[in-house]
C-alpha positions in Angstrom: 104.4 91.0 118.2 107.3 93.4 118.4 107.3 96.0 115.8 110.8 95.2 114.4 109.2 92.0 113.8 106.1 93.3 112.4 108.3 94.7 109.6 110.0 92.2 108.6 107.2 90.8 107.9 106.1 93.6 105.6 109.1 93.5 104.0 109.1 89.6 102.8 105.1 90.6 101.8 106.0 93.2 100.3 109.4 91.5 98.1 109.8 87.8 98.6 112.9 88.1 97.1 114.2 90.9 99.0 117.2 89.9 100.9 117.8 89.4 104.4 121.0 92.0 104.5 119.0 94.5 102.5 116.4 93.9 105.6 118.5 95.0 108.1 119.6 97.8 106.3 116.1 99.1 105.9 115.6 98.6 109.4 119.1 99.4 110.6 119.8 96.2 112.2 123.1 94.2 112.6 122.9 91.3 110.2 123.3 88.6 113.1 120.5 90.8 114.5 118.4 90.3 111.7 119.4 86.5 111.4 118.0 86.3 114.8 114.8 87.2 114.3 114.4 85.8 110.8 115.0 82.4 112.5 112.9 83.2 115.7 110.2 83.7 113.2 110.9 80.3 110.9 111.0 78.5 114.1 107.8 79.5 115.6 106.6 78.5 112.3 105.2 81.8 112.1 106.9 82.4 108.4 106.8 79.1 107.4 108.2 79.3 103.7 107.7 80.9 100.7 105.6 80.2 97.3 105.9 81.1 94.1 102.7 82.6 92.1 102.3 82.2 88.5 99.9 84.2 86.8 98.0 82.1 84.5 98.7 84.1 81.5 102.2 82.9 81.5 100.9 79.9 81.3 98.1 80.5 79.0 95.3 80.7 81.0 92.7 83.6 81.5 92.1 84.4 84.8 88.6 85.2 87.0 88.4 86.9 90.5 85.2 86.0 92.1 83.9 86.0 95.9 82.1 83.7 97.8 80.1 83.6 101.2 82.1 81.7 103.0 79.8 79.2 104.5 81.7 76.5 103.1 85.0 76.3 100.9 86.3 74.6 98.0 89.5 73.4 96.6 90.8 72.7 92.7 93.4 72.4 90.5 92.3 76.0 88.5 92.3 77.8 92.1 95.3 80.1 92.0 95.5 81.4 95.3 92.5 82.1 97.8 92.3 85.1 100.4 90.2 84.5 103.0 87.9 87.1 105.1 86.3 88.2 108.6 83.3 89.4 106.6 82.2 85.9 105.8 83.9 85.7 102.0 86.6 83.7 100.3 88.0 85.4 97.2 89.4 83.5 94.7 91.3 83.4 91.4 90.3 81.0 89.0 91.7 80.1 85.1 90.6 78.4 82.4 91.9 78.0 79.1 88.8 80.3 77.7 85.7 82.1 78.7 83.6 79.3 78.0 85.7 77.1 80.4 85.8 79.6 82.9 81.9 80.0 82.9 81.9 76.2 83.7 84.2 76.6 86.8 81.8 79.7 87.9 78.5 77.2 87.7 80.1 74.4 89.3 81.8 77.0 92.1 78.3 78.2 92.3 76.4 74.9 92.8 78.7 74.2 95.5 79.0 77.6 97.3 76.2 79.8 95.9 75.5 82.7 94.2 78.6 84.6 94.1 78.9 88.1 95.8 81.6 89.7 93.1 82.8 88.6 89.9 85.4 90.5 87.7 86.9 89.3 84.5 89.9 91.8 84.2 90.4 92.8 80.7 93.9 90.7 79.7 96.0 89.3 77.0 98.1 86.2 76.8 101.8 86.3 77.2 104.5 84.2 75.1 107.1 84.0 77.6 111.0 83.3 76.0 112.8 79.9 76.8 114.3 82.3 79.5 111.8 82.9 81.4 110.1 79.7 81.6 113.9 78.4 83.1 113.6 80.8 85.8 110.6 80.2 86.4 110.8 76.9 86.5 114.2 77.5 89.4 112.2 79.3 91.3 109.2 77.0 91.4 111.5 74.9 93.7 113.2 77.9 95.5 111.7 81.3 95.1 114.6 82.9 97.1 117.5 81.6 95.0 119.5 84.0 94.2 120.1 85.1 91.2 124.2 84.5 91.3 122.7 80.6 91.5 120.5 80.9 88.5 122.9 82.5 86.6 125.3 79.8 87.2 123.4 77.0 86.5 121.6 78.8 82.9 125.6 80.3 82.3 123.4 83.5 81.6 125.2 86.8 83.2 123.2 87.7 86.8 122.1 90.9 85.3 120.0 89.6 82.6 118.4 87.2 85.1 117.7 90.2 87.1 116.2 92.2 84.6 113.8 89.2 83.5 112.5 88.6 87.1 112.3 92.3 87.8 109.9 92.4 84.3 108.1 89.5 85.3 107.1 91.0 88.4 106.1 94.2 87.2 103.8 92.7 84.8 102.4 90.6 87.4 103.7 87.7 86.0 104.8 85.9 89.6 105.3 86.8 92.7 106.8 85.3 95.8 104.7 84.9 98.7 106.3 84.2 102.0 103.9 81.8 103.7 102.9 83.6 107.3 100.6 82.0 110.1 98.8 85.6 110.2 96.7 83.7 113.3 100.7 84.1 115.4 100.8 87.7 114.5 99.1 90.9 115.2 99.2 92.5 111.8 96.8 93.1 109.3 95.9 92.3 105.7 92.9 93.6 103.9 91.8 94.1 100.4 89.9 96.7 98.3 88.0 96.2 95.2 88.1 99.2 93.1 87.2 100.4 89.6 89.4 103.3 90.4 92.1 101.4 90.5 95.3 104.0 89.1 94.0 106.7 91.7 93.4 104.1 94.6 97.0 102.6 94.0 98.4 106.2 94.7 96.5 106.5 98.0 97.7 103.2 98.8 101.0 103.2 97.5 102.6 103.2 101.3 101.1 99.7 102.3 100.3 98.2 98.6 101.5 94.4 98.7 100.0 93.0 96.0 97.6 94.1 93.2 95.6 92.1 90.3 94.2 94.5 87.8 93.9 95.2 84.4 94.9 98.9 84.7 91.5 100.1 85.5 89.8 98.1 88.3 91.3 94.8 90.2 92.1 94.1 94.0 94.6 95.9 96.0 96.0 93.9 99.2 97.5 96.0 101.6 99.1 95.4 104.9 98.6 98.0 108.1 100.8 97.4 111.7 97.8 97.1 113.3 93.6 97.5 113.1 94.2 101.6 113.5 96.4 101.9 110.6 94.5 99.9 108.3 91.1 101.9 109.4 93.2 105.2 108.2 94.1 103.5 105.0 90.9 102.4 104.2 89.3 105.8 104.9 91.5 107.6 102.4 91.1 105.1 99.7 87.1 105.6 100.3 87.4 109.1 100.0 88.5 108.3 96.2 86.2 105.6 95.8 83.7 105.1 98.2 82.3 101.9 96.7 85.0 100.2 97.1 84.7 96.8 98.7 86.8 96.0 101.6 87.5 92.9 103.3 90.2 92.3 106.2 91.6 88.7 105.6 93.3 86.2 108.3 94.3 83.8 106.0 95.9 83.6 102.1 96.9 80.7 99.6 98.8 80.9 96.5 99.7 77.9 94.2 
């Protein structure tokens, strides 16, 4: 895969919501340029979309991050997304309503896939989102790349306020837009880190941090490297901090 393409890619990975004329300015491409290749890559169905993810405490839920052997898989309702590995695991996020809910999930997840490898139950609080946000969230459950102009319009709420609840949402964690790639049609690569260093970690990886669930003092860190080189470089450094950090390379992702 070409490079230009490659970071495109990172872009939309990195900001789902990022634009495709703020693309090409990063990248210092003509906007039919960009166009182009954003369709090139559509049509190969190499990005095929984009999802929304909720966190489950916007919706009430508490959330689990456990990992599996992958010897065989599973699929529910209280999933929220799903990274999958090289080394053999599937890591999951899972919700319930409580901890005694969530501790039936774990035994029935267990029963089917055995023991699990990792389990981390971040430390977390509920949040009460506004009428707001639950509209916009609720737009961009059936297009995460409206713009914000649109929702505006149709909530006859000023753009800048909409922008200034999606932009807190995401900082909190709260969703995130996940373009949908066929990693299988690219060269890239996406790996993960477990860490209970997670503030000094983050800084290490601050260049090729995509996404991040953590309470503020241990969670995963999925990062995104050009190519099997770069990632080894990033993963060395982060060791250096925390050299029990758990790192997986993943080919394949799901959000709901």
């Amino acid at each position: 895969m070409e490079i230009v393409d490659k970071r495109i890619l990172f872009y939309l990975l990195k900001d789902g919501r990022i634009s495709q004329r703020r693309i090409a300015s990063l990248l210092n491409l003509t906007p039919a340029t960009l166009n182009y290749r954003f369709k090139r890559l559509t049509d190969s169905e190499t990005l095929k979309g984009f999802k929304l993810y909720i966190n489950p405490n916007f919706l009430g839920k508490y959330q689990l991050f456990i990992v599996f052997k992958n010897y065989n898989d599973i699929n529910a309702e209280w999933i929220s997304f799903k990274l999958k590995c090289l080394e053999w695991y599937n890591v999951y996020g899972i919700y319930a309503s409580d901890n005694i809910e969530l501790k039936d999930k774990i035994n029935y997840m267990t029963k089917e896939l055995g023991d699990p490898v990792l389990t981390y139950f971040p430390v977390q609080s509920l949040f009460k989102p506004s009428n707001l946000d639950k509209k916009i969230v609720d737009i961009l459950r059936a297009d995460p790349r409206v713009p914000s102009s649109d929702i505006a319009k149709k909530l006859g709420i000023k753009a800048k306020i909409i922008e200034k609840h999606i932009k807190y949402m995401r900082h909190r964690g709260l969703i995130l837009i996940v373009p949908d790639i066929d990693l299988s049609k690219t060269d890239i690569v996406l790996f993960s880190m477990f860490s209970k260093n997670i503030d000094e970690i983050s800084v290490i990886l601050q260049e090729c941090k995509l996404w991040q669930f953590t309470d503020g003092y241990a969670g995963i860190t999925v990062c995104y490297a050009d190519n099997i080189e770069m990632a080894r470089k990033y993963i060395a450094a982060a060791r250096n901090i925390d050299k029990s950090a758990d790192v997986m390379i993943i080919y394949g992702y799901e959000f709901k």
